[in-house]
C-alpha positions as CSV (number, residue, x, y, z in Angstrom):
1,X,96.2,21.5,46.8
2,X,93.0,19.6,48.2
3,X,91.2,22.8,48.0
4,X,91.7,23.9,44.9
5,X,90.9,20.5,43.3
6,X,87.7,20.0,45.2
7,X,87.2,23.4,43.6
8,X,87.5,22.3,40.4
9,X,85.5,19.4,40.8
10,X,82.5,21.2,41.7
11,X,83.2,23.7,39.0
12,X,83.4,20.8,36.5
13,X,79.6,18.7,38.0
14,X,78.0,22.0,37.2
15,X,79.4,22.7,33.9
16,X,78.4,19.6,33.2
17,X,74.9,19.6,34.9
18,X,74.5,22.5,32.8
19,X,75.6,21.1,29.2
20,X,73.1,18.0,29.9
21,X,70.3,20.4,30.5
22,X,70.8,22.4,27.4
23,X,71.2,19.3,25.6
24,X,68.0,17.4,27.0
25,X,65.6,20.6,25.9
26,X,67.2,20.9,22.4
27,X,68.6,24.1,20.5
28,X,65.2,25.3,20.1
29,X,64.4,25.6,23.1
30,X,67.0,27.1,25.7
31,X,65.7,28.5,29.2
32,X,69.1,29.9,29.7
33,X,68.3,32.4,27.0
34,X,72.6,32.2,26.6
35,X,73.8,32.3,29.9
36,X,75.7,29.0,29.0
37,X,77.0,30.0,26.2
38,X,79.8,31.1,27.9
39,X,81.3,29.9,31.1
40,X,82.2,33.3,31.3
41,X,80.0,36.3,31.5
42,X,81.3,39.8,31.6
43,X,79.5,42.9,32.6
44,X,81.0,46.5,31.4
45,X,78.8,49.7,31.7
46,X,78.4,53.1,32.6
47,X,75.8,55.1,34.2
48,X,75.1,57.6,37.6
49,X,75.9,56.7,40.8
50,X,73.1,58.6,43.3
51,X,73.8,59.8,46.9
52,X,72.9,62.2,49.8
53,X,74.1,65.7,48.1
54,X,74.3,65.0,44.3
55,X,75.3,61.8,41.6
56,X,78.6,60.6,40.6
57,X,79.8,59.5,37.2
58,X,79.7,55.6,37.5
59,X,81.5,52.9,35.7
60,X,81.6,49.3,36.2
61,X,83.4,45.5,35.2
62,X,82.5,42.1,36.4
63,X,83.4,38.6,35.5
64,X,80.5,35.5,36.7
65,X,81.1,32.2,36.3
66,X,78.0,30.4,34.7
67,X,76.1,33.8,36.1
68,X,76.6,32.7,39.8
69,X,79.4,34.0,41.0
70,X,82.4,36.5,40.0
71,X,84.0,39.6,40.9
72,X,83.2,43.2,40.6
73,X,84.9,46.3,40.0
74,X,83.4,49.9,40.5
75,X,84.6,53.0,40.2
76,X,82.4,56.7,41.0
77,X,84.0,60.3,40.3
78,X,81.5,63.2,41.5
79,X,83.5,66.4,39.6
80,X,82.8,64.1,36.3
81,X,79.4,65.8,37.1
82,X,79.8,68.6,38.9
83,X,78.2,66.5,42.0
84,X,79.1,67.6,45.5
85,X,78.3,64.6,46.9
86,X,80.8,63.4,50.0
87,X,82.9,61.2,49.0
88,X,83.9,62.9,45.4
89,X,85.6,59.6,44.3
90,X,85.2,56.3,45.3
91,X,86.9,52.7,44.1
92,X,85.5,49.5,45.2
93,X,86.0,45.8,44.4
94,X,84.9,42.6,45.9
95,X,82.9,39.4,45.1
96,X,79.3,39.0,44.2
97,X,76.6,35.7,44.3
98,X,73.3,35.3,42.2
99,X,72.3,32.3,43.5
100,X,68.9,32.0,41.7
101,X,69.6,30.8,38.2
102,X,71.4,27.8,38.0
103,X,69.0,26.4,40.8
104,X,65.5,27.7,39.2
105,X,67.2,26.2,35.7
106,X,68.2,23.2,36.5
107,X,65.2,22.7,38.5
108,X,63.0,23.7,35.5
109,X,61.2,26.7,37.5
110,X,62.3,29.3,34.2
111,X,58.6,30.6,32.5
112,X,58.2,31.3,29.1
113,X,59.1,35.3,30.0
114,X,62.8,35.5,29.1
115,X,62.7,38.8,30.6
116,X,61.0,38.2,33.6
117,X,63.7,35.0,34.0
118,X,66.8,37.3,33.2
119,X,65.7,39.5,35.4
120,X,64.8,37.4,38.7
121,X,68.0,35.7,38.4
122,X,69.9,38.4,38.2
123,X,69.4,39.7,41.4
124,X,72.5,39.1,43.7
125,X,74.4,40.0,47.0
126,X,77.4,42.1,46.9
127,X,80.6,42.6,49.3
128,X,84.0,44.2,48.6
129,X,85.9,47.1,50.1
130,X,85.8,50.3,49.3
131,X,88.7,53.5,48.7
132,X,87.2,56.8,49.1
133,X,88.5,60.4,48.4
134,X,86.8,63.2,51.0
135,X,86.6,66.4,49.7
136,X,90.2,67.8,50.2
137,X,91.8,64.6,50.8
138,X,94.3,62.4,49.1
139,X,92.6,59.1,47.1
140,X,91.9,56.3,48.9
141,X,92.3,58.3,52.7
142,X,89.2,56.9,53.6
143,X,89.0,53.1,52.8
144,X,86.0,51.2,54.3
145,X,83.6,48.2,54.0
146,X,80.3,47.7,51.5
147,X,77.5,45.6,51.0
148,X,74.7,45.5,48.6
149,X,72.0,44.2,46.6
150,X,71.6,44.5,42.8
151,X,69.1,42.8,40.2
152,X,69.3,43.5,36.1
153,X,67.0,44.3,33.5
154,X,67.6,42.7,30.3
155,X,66.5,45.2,27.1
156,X,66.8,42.0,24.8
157,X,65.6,38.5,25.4
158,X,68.3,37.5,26.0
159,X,72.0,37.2,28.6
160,X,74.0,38.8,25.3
161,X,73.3,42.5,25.0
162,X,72.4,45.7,27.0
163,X,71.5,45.9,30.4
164,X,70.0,48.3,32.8
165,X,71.8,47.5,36.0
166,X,70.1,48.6,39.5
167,X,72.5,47.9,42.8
168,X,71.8,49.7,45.8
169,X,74.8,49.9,48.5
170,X,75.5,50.5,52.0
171,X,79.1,51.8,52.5
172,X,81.1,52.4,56.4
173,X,84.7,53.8,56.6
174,X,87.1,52.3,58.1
175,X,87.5,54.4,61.2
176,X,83.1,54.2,61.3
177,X,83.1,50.8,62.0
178,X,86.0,51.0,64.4
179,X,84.9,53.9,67.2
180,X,81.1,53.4,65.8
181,X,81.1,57.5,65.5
182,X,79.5,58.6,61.8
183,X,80.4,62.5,60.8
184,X,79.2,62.5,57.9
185,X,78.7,60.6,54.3
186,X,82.6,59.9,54.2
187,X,81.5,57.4,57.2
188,X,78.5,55.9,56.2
189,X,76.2,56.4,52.8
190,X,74.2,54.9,51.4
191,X,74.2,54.7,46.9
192,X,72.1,53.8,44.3
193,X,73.9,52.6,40.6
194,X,72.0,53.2,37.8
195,X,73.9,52.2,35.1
196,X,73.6,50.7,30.9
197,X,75.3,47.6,30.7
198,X,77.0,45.1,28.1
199,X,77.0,41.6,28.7
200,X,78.8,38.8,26.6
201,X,78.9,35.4,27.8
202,X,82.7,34.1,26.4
203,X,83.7,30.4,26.7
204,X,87.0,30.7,28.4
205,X,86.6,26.9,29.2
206,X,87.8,27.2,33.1
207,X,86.7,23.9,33.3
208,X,87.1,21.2,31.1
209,X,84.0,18.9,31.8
210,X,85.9,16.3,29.8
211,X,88.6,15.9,32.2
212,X,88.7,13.0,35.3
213,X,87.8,14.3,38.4
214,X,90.9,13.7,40.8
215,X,90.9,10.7,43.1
C-alpha cells in the first residue's frame, strides 16, 4: 500500500539522519545520551496515580520509536490502596508524541546537561481511551476519552535506566461528552501519575536504513 511505504520511507530518512549525526560527533561524544541506541525504547514502571478522593495503584508500558512517537498502556486499581477515589479501576491505551528531541538533536540545540536534555525532551502529548469501573459497576461500564501531558526525569545521565515519570490527565466518559452533563468523577477527573520507570532502548531494526526507498 502507498501509505504504508511512504511510511517506511520516512521512518528509514530519520533513522538515517540519526545514524549520520551520531557518527559525525564520534563515540565520545553522543548528545542522544542512548536514545539511538535502540530504534526502540520501552518504558515499564509502577508508581500512584492521584485524584479527587484518594490515589490508585498505577502501572504502566510504552513502546517509542527513536523517542518520538509510540504507544501507551496504563492501568490504575484504587482497592490496591485502599483509595476511594471514583473510578476504583481504570484501563487506558492510546498513542503518544515527544516531538522535541529529534528536532533539538539534529539541530544541535542539546547542552552539555544530559539531564536537563533528557528531560526537556521527554515531555509529550498524550491521547487514548479510557475503560473505567464505578464503584459498584462491572469493568469497563464507563468507557471514555483522555488527554494529557507528561515530561520525565532521568535519575542517570542517561535514556537507559530509571525514570521518574510525571503525566498529568484529563479524562470524560463516554456518556459526559455526549449529553455534556458531569455527575461526578466517573464523568470527568482529572489525574496526576507519579510513577519509577525503566527504560531500555532495544534495536528491533523496524527500519532497515540500508534498504532502497521504493520508487
Amino acid at each position: 500500500m502507498r501509505w504504508a511505504s511512504d511510511a517506511r520511507v520516512v521512518a528509514g530518512v530519520l533513522a538515517a539522519a540519526a545514524l549520520r549525526v551520531t557518527d559525525a560527533r564520534g563515540a565520545g561524544d553522543d548528545p542522544s545520551r542512548g536514545r539511538v541506541d535502540g530504534d526502540i525504547g520501552v518504558v515499564a514502571g509502577v508508581g500512584v496515580a492521584v485524584a479527587s478522593g484518594g490515589a490508585r495503584a498505577a502501572a504502566e508500558l510504552r513502546l517509542r520509536y527513536l523517542e518520538t512517537a509510540g504507544v501507551f498502556a496504563t492501568y490504575e486499581d484504587g482497592p490496591l490502596t485502599g483509595s476511594g477515589a471514583e473510578p476504583i479501576r481504570a484501563l487506558a491505551a492510546g498513542l503518544e508524541l515527544r516531538p522535541l528531541f529529534l528536532f533539538r538533536w539534529l539541530e544541535g540545540f542539546e547542552s552539555s546537561r544530559a539531564r536537563l536534555d533528557l528531560a526537556l525532551d521527554s515531555m509529550g502529548l498524550e491521547v487514548g481511551a479510557a475503560l473505567q469501573q464505578p464503584s459498584g459497576g462491572a469493568f469497563a461500564s464507563a468507557p471514555g476519552l483522555q488527554v494529557g501531558l507528561g515530561i520525565e526525569l532521568p535519575v542517570l545521565a542517561s535514556a537507559t535506566g530509571p525514570w521518574i515519570g510525571l503525566h498529568g490527565t484529563l479524562r470524560w466518559s463516554d456518556a459526559a461528552l455526549a449529553t455534556g452533563q458531569v455527575r461526578g468523577a466517573d464523568d470527568r477527573s482529572a489525574i496526576l501519575a507519579i510513577t519509577l520507570a525503566w527504560h531500555q532502548a532495544v534495536a528491533a531494526h523496524l527500519v532497515d536504513v540500508g534498504d532502497r526507498a521504493p520508487y
